[in-house]
Each structure stands twice: as structure tokens, then as C-alpha cells.
C-alpha angles and dihedrals in degrees: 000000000000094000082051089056096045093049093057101049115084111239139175122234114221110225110198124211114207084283112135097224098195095068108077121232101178097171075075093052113039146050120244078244090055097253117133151116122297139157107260088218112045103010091235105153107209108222115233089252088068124104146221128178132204100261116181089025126045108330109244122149130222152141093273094199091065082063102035085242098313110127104222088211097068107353100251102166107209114208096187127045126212117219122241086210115034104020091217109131127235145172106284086228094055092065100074124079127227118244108256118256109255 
């Protein structure tokens, strides 16, 4: 049943490229006004260097967040992002912060 359940949801697959993601690089995650990308459920900021593929779909792989979840391969638009870290799903458009108030 659960194997049932977990086919028929869509997922990304992460595809790592030799980057140690435990070690921050926040020059990579975040704007000099404090807006960026970040997991809204365990604040993990993914680096540009991170990778998602189309999966189900064609299989391309790409930092998602430089399309705001469109594949550039086949146009797949995902409404919903996997973390690398936590695992946990979200709203693609809840990933990004808002810029602080000056």
C-alpha cells in the first residue's frame, strides 16, 4: 500500500555533484538584503551548484530554483520541491524569502 501511495506521487530526484552540502556557503544562498531560498521546513538553503531532476518527466536535471520550478527541458512546471535535506515537500513558491523591510 505504501509502495502504491509513493508511486503515484511526483518527486524529484536530487543528483549530487562531488559538494559537500553540510558545510554552508551562504554567499551561494542568500542576497546582500537577506532575501533567498530556503526549505520552509528545515531552513536548509540549497547552494547553485544543487540539483533536481524531472522525475517523473524527462529526466533533466537542474537547479530548479534558476526556473521557479519550470524544467527547461520539457516545460514541466513543479508546484511542489523536495528537500535535499529533510526530505519533507513544500510549495515551490514557499521557498523563496521575502527581501527585509528597510
Amino acid at each position: 500500500m505504501l509502495a502504491e501511495l509513493l508511486a503515484s506521487l511526483p518527486f524529484v530526484v536530487l543528483l549530487v555533484k562531488g559538494k559537500d552540502h553540510l558545510a554552508p556557503d551562504l554567499g551561494e544562498r542568500i542576497d546582500d538584503d537577506g532575501a533567498g531560498i530556503r526549505c520552509p521546513s528545515c531552513k536548509w538553503r540549497p547552494a547553485r551548484t544543487d540539483e533536481w531532476a524531472c522525475n517523473p518527466g524527462c529526466g533533466y536535471a537542474w537547479n530548479t530554483f534558476e526556473t521557479r520550478g519550470e524544467c527547461p527541458s520539457c516545460g514541466k512546471r513543479w508546484s511542489a520541491t523536495q528537500c535535499i535535506k529533510c526530505g519533507a515537500w513544500n510549495s515551490h513558491e514557499d521557498w523563496y524569502e521575502e527581501k527585509k523591510k528597510k
